[in-house]
C-alpha positions as CSV (number, residue, x, y, z in Angstrom):
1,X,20.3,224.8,277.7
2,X,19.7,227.5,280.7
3,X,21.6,230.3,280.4
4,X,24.0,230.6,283.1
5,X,24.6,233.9,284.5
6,X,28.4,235.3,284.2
7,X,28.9,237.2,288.1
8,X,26.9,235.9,290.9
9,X,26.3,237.5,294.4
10,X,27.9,235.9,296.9
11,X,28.1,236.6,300.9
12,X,31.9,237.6,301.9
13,X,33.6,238.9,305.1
14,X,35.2,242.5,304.4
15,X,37.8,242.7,307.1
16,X,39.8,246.7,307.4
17,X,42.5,247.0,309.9
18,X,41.2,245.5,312.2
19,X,37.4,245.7,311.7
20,X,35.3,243.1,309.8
21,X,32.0,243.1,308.6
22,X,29.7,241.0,307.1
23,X,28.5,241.9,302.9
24,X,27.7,241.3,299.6
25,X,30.0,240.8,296.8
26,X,29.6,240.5,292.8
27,X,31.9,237.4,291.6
28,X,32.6,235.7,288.4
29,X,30.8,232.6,287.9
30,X,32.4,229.7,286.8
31,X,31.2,226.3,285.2
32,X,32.9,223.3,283.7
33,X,32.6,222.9,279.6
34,X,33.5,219.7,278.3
35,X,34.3,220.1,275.1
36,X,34.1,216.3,272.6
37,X,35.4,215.4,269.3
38,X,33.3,213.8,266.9
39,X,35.9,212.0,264.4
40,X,34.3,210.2,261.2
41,X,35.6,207.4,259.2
42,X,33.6,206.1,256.4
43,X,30.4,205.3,257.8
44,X,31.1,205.2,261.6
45,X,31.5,207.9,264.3
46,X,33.6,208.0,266.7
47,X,33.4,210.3,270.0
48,X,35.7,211.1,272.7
49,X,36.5,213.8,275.4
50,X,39.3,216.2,274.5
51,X,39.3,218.4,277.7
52,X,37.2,219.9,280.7
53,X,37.6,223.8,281.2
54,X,36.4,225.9,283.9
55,X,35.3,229.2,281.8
56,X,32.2,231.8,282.6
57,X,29.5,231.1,281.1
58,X,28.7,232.7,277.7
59,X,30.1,232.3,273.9
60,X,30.9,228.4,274.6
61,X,31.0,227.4,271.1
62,X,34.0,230.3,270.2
63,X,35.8,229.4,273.5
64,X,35.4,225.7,272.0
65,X,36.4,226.7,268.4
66,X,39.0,228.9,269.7
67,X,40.4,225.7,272.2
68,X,40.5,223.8,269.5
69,X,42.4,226.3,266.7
70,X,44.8,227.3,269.4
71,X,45.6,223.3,270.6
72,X,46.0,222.1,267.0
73,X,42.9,220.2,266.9
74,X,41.7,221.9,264.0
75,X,43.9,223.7,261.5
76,X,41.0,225.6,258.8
77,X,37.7,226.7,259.3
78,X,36.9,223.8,256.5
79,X,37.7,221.4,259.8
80,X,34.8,222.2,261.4
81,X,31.5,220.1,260.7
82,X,29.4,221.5,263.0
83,X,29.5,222.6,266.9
84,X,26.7,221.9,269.0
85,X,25.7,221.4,273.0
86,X,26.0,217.8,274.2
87,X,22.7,217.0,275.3
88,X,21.3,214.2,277.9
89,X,19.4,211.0,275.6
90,X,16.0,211.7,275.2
91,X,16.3,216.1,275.4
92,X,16.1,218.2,272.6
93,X,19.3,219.9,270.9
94,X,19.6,223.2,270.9
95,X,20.5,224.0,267.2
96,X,23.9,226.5,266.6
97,X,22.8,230.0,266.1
98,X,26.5,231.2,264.5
């Protein structure tokens, strides 16, 4: 997983009374999470999208964790079994560092 940066440069048109000028301009980023639940019964495992959130990139598996505390998802810490990056077939997982 790259690490995305969190304010990006961008090219903007300053416009003062009535004078404009071309510049530069430090910006948030934003980037789409999707965040999945993994629900298990007995032996099979079951996985689904619960919601897609713009957020800037950084802490995604608090903003997760905290998404799902604050929708009712997840009621105890003991919910949790683990929290991990989706990853394309064949790539490597990225193991959780928390």
């Amino acid at each position: 997983m790259r690490d995305a940066p969190s304010a990006v440069k961008v090219r903007i048109r300053r416009v003062r009374g009535g004078d404009s000028e071309d510049a530069e301009d430090v910006v948030a980023a934003e980037e789409p999470l999707e965040i999945r639940v993994v629900e298990s019964h007995g032996n099979h495992e079951r996985s689904h999208s619960l919601a897609v959130t713009m957020r800037t990139p950084g802490d995604d598996f608090a903003l997760a964790a905290g998404f799902l505390f604050a929708e009712g998802v997840l009621r105890r810490r003991a919910d949790f079994w683990r929290i991990e990056h989706c990853v394309e077939p064949g790539r490597k997982q990225e193991p959780n560092k928390n």
